[in-house]
matplotlib code that plots the C-alpha trace (Angstrom):
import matplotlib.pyplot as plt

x = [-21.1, -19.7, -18.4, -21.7, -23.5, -20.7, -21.2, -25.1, -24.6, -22.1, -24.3, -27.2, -25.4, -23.7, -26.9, -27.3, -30.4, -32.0, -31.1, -31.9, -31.0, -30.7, -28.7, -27.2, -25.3, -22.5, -24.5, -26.7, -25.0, -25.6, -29.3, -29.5, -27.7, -30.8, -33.1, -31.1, -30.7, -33.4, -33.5, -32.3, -35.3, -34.7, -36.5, -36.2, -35.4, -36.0, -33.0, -29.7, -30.2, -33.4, -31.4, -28.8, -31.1, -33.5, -29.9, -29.6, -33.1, -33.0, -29.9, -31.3, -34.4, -33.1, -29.6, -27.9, -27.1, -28.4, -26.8, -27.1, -26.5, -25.3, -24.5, -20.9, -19.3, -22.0, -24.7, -22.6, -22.3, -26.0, -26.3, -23.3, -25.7, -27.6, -24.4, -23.4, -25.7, -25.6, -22.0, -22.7, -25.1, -22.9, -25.2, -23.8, -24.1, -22.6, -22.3, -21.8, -21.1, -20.3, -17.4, -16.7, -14.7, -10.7, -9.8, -12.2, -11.2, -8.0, -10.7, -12.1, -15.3, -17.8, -18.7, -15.9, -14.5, -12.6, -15.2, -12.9, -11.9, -15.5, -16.5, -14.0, -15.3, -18.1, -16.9, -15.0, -14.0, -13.5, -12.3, -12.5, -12.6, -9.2, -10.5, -13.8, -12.3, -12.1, -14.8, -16.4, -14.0, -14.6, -18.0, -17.9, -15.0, -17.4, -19.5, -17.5, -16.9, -20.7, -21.1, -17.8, -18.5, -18.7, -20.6, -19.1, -20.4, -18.3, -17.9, -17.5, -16.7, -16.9, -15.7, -18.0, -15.9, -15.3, -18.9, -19.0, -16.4, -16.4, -15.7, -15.0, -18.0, -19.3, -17.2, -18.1, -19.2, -17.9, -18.8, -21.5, -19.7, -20.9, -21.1, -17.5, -17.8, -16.9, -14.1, -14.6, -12.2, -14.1, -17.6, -15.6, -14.6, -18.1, -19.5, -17.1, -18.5, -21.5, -20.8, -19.5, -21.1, -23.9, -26.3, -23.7, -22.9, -24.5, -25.3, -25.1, -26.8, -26.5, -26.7, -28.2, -28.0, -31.4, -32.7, -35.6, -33.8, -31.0, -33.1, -34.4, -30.9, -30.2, -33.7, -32.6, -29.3, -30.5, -33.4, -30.8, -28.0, -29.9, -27.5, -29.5, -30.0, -30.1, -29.9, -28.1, -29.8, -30.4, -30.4, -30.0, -32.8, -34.6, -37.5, -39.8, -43.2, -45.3, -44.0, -40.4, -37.7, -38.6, -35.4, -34.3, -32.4, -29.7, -31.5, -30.7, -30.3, -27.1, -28.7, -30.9, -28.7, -25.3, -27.9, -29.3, -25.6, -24.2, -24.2, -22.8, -19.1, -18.5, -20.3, -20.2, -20.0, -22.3, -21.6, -22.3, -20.0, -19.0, -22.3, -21.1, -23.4, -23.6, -22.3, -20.3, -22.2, -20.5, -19.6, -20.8, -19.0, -18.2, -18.3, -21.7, -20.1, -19.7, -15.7, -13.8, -16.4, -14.9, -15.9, -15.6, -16.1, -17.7, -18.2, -17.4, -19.5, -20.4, -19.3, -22.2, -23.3, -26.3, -24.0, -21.9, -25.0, -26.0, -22.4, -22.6, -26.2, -24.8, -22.0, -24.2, -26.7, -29.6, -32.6, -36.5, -37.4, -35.2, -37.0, -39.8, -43.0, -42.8, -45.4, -47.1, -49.2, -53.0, -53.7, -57.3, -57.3, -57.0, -59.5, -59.6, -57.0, -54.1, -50.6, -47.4, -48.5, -52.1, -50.2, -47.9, -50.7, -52.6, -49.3, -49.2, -52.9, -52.7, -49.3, -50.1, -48.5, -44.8, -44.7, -41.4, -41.7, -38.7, -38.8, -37.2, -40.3, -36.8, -38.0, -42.1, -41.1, -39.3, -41.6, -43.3, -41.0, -42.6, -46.0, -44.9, -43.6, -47.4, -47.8, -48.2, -44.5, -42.7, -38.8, -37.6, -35.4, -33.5, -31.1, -27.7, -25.6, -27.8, -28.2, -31.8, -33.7, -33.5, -36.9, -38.6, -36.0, -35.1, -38.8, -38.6, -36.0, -37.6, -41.1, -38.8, -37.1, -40.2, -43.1, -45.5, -45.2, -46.7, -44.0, -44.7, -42.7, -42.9, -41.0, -40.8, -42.0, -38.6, -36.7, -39.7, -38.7, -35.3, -36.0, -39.8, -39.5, -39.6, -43.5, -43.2, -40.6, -43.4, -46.3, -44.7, -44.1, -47.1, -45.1, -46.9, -45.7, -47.3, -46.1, -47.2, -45.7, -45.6, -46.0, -44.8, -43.9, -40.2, -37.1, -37.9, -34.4, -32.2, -34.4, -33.6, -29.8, -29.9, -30.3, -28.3, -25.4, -25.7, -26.0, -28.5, -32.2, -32.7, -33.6, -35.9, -33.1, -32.5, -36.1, -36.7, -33.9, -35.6, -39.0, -40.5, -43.6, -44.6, -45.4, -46.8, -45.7, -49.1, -48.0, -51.3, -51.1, -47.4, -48.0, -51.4, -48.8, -46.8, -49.7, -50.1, -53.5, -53.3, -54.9, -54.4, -55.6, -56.1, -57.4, -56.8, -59.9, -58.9, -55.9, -57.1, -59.3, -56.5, -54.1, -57.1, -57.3, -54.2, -53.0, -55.6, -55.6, -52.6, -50.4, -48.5, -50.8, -49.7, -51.2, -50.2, -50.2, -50.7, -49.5]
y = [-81.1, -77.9, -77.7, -76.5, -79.6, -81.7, -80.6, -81.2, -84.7, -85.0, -84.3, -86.2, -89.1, -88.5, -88.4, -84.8, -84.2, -80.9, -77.5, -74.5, -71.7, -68.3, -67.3, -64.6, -63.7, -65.9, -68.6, -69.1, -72.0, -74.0, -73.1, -73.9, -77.1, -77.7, -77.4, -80.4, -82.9, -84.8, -85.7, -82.8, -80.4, -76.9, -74.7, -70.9, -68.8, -65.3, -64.6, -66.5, -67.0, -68.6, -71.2, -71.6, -72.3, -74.7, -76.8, -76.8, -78.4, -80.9, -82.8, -83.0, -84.5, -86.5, -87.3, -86.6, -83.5, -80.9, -78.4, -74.3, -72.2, -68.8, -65.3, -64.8, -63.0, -61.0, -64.0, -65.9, -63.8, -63.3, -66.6, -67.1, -66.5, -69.7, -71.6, -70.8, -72.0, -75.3, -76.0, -75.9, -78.6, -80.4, -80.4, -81.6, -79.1, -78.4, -74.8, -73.6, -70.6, -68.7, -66.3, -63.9, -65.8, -66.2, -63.7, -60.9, -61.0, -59.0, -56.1, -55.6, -55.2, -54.5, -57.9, -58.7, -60.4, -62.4, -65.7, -68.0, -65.5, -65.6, -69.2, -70.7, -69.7, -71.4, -74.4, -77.5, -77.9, -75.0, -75.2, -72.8, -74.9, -74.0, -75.2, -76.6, -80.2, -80.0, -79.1, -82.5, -84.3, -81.1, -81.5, -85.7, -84.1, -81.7, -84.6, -86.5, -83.9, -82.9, -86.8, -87.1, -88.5, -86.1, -84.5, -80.8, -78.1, -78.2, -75.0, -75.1, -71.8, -72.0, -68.8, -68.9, -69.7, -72.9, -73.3, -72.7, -74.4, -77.4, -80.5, -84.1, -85.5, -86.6, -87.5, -91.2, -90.0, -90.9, -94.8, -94.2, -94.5, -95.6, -93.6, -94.4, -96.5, -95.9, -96.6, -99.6, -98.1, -95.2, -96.9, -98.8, -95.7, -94.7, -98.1, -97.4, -94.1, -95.2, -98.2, -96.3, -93.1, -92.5, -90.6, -88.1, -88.9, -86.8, -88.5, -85.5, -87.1, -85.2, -86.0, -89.4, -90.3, -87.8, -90.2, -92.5, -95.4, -93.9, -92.2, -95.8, -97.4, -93.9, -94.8, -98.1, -96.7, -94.3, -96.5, -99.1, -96.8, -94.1, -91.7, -88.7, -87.7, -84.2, -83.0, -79.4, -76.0, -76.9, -79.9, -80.4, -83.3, -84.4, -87.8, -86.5, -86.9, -90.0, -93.1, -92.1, -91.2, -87.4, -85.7, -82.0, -80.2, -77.6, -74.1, -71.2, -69.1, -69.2, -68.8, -71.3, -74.0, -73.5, -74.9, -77.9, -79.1, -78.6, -81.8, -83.7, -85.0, -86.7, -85.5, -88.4, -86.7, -88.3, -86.0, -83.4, -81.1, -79.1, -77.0, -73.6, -70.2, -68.7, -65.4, -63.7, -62.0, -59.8, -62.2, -65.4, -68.4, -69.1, -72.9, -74.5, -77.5, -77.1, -76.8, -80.0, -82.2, -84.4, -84.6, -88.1, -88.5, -91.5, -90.3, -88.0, -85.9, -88.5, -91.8, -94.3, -93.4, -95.7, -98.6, -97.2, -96.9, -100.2, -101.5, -99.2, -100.9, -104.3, -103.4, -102.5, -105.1, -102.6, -103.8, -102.7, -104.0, -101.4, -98.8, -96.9, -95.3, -91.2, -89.7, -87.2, -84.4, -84.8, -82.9, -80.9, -77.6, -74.5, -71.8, -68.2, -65.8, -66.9, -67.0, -68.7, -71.6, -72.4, -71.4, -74.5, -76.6, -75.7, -76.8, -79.6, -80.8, -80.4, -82.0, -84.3, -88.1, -87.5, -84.2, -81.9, -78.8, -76.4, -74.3, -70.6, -69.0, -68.0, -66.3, -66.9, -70.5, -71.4, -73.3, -75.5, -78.5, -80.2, -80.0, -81.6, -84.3, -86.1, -84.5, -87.2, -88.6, -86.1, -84.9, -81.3, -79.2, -76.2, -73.4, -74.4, -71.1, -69.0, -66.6, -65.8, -66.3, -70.1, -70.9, -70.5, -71.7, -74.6, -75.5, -75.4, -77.7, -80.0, -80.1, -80.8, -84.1, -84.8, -84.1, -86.8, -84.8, -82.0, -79.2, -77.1, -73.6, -72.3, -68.5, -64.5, -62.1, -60.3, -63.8, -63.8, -61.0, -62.4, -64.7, -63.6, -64.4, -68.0, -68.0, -67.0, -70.2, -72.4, -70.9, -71.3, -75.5, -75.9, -77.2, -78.5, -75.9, -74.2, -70.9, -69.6, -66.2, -65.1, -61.6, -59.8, -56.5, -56.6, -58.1, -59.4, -61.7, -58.6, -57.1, -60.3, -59.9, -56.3, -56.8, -60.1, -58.2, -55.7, -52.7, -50.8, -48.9, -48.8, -45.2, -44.3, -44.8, -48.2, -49.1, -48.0, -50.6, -53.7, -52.9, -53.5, -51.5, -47.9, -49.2, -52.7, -55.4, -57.4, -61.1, -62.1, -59.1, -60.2, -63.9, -62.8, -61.2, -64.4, -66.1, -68.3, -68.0, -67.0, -65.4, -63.7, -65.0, -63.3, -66.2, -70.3, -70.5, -69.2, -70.5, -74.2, -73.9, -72.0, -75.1, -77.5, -76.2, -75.8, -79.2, -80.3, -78.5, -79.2, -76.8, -73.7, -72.2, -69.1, -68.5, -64.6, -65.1, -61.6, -61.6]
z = [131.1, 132.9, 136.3, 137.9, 136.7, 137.7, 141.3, 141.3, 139.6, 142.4, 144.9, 144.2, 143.6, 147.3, 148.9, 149.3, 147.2, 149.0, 148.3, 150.1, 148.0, 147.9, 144.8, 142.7, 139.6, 140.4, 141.1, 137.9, 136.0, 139.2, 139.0, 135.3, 136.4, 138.7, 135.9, 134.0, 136.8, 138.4, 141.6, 143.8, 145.6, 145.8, 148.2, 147.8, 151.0, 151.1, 153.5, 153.7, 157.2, 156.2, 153.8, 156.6, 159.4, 157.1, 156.5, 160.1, 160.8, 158.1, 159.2, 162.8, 162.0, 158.8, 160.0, 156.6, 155.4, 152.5, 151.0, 150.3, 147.8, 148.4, 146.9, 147.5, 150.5, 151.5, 150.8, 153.2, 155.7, 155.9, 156.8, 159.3, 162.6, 161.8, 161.0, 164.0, 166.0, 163.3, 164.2, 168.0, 167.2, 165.3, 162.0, 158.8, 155.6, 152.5, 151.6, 148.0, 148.0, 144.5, 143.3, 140.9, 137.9, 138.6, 135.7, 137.7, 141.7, 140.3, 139.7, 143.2, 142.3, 144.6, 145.7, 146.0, 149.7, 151.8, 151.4, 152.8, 155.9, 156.9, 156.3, 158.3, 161.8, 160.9, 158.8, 159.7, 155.9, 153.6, 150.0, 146.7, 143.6, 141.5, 138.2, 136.4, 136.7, 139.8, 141.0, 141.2, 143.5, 145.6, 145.9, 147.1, 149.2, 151.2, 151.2, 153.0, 155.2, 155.9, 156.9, 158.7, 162.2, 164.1, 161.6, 159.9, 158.1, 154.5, 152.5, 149.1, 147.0, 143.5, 141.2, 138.2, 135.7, 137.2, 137.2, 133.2, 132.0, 130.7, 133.6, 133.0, 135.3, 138.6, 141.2, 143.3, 147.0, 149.7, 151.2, 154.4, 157.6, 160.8, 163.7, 165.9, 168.6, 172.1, 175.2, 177.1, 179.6, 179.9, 180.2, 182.9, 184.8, 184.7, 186.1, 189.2, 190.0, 189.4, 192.3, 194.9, 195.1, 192.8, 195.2, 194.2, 190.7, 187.6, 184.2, 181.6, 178.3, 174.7, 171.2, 170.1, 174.1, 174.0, 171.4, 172.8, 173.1, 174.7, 177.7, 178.2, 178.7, 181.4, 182.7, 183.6, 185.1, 187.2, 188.6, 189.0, 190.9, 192.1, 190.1, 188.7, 184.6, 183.6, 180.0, 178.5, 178.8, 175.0, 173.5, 169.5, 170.1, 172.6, 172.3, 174.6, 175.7, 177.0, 177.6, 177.4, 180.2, 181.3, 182.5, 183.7, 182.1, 183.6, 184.2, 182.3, 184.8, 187.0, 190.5, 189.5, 188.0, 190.7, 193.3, 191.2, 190.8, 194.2, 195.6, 192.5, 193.5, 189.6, 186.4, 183.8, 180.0, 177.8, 174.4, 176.8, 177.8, 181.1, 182.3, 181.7, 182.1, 178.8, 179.9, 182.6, 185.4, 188.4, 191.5, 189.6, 188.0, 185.0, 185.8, 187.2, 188.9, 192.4, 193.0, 193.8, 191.3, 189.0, 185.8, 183.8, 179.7, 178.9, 175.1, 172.9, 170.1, 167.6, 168.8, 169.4, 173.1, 172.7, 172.6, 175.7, 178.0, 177.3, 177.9, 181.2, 182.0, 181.7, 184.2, 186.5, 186.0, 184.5, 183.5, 183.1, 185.7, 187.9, 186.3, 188.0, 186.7, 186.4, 187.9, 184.8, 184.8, 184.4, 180.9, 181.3, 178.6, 180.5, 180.7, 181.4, 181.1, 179.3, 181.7, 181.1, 183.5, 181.2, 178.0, 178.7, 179.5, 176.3, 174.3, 175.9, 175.4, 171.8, 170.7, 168.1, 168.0, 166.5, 166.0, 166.3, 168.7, 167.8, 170.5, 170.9, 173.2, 175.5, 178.7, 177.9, 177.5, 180.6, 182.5, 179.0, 179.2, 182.8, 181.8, 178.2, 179.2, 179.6, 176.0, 172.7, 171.6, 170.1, 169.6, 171.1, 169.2, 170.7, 169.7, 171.1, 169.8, 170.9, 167.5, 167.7, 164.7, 165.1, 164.9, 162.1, 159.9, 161.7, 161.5, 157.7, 157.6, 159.7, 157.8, 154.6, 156.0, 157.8, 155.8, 157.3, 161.0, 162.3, 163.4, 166.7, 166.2, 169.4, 168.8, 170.7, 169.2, 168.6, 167.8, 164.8, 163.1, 162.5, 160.1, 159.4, 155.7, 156.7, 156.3, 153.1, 152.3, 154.7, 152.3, 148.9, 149.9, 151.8, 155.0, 158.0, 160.3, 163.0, 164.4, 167.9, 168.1, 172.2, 171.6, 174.8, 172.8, 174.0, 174.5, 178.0, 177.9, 177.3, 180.6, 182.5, 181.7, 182.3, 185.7, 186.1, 184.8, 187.3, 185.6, 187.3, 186.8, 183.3, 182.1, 179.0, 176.3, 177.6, 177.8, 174.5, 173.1, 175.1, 174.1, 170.7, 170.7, 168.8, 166.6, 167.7, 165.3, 164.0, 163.0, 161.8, 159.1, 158.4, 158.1, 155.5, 153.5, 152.8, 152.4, 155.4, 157.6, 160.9, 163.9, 167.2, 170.6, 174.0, 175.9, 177.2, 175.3, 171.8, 172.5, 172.6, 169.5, 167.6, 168.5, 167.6, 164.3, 163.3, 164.3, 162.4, 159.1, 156.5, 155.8, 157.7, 160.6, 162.6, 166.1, 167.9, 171.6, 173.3, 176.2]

ax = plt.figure().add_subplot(projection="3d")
ax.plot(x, y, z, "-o")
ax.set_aspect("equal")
plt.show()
């Protein structure tokens, strides 16, 4: 047994049995490893941000995580924007990433890099494998790291000589641990504020607080107190639809979100953490609390906030019965011309039960979550780091842990073309994704934040860099080409029929909204 098939005997027998893989030279004694062990998938990504984003999507939806393989520095780096935005929603991964043989990084050839410089921005855990027998007890090590609570993307680089030479076997992974549990004390704390001034008090819920039990025990809470819920800009996941507790969640933009938190006195942290705008504007904060508000953490990232809100609801006496019904949106399909108030509706209408929306429609998508809320029971997934090219890859992963639900990608048109090869990777495994590409022809965020960072009239040069027209980019024709069907719609119309059928039919669909 050599040291490559040490590492995917490791892995398999830690759990980690999915691959998404986009290797190289360095790389292909791991990949004749696959071929000799059973039990681990591997699913081929045109792009590393492809494979990076796909790991990203699994662990939310499955809850344990995969791993990647990847083409040395450069491979690696490919793939960083999606880690990114991985890490800032605490995914688990494990990275392989090769390297030149030990004897050969003397030569500086032209691969050659810095592959532990650039993984650690990115990676909790980082480790290069020194020798062949080690590389086992490396490998249940970035196990254990991936699956640490909180959770932590793990890189492991392995030169390729430690990959063929000869190992002494697997390594035993790492005993499942549960998720940490949580501070009395603070849960205490909370039930104070909650006791003596909750009109003003704000419940910020994240993580597995978003799951559908936990918006049940903040449902109880806030019907109980009178304390109000609200959510991030972008959750990791969100349970969502009818039946389930429908919450706001802080807006986007500044001048809208510094007036929906003015009149909170106490924020209580529930693995959230302090609204902030996602970037500096002229004359506006940095901070979206109102000054002189106190913020409270109740929990932490990873420690078992279901537990805490039902401690917290027994403090306060919280039961079902101080829950009131949410009023919900009739659903009727739209008709006529299609506008972002009828698009939302469409979506809505044809949901299926359980499905997964990842959504990264950014400014074309603004106003879809109220009207979902009366949609079928589903989970919400958002991008968190804000790298575009989220999307499409996260919706690959997702299809792969689940592969009994339907998965709503809900993308722009120039977030898309980041990470376009996924239809190719949703093609080639026959994953039940659809795409609905909102194709406004430009980069209407960057216009947004050109004038919200003050920076005046923009002339024909600047224009030209936030529009993506001449030529105009045809997604049915790309989609074709990697071999999933699709088609264009101009109206509510086509719009309902496309999302009929493609909720319907197996496999990847892709629907162009022109806008």
């Amino acid at each position: 047994m050599n040291g490559a098939e040490s590492l995917v005997r490791t892995l398999v027998a830690g759990g980690v049995d999915v691959c998404f893989t986009n290797p190289g030279t360095s790389e292909m004694h791991f990949v004749a490893a696959l071929d000799r062990v059973p039990g681990m998938r591997c699913v081929l990504g045109l792009f590393e941000g492809v494979v990076t984003g796909a790991a990203d999507g699994y662990f939310r939806m499955k809850g344990t995580p995969a791993s990647t393989l990847l083409h040395l520095g450069p491979g690696l780096a490919n793939g960083l924007a999606n880690l990114h935005n991985a890490k800032k929603a605490h995914s688990g991964i494990v990275n392989i990433v090769g390297q030149h043989a030990g004897y050969h990084i003397g030569y500086n050839a032209p691969l050659t890099s810095d592959i532990e410089g650039l993984a650690r921005p990115m990676s909790e855990w980082v480790r290069t494998s020194p020798d062949a027998r080690s590389v086992a007890a490396d490998g249940a090590a970035a196990i254990a790291a991936a699956k640490s609570p909180p959770p932590q993307i793990a890189t492991l680089i392995l030169p390729a000589d430690t990959a063929w030479n000869e190992a002494d076997g697997i390594a035993e992974g790492p005993l499942e641990t549960q998720r940490p549990s949580y501070s009395p004390q603070a849960v205490e704390i909370a039930a104070k504020i909650l006791r003596g001034d909750p009109e003003h008090t704000l419940l910020l819920i994240s993580g597995c607080a978003l799951s559908e039990r936990g918006l049940a025990l903040a449902e109880r809470i806030a019907g109980k107190t009178g304390c109000t819920v609200v959510g991030p800009t972008f959750p990791p996941r969100m349970a969502r639809g009818r039946g389930r507790f429908s919450i706001e969640r802080i807006r986007y933009v500044v001048d809208q979100a510094l007036p929906m938190l003015q009149k909170f006195r106490h924020i209580v942290l529930v693995e959230a953490d302090d609204p902030v705008a996602f970037f500096a504007y002229p004359n506006k904060p940095s901070l979206l609390k109102p000054e002189g508000c106190e913020v409270h953490r109740m929990t932490a990232w990873g420690e078992n906030s279901v537990a805490a809100l039902e401690a917290l609801g027994n403090a306060l006496h919280a039961t079902e019965k101080d829950v009131e019904p949410q009023q919900r949106q009739e659903l009727i399909k739209p008709t006529g011309a299609l506008n972002h108030a009828n698009m939302a509706q469409a979506i809505a209408c044809a949901i299926p039960e359980n499905a997964i929306v990842v959504d990264e429609s950014i400014t074309t998508g603004r106003g879809f979550f109220p009207p979902t809320t009366s949609a079928a029971p589903h989970d919400w997934l958002q991008n968190m780091g804000g790298s575009i090219g989220f999307s499409t890859p996260v919706a690959i992963g997702a299809a792969v842990a689940c592969p009994d639900r339907k998965v709503f990608c809900m993308v722009g048109d120039g977030s898309a073309m980041y990470t376009i090869q996924s239809l190719w990777t949703q093609a080639r495994e026959n994953l039940n994704v659809v795409t609905i590409v909102f194709a406004n022809r430009a980069y209407q965020i960057l216009r947004g934040e050109f004038d919200g960072v003050g920076a005046g009239e923009p002339g024909q040069r600047a224009i030209d860099m936030l529009k993506i027209d001449r030529p105009t980019l045809d997604f049915v024709a790309l989609a074709r080409g990697m071999g999933v069907p699709g088609r264009a719609v101009m109206t509510a119309d086509e719009f309902n029929k496309a999302l009929e059928e493609a909720a319907r039919e197996p496999g990847p669909r892709l629907i162009e909204v022109q806008i």
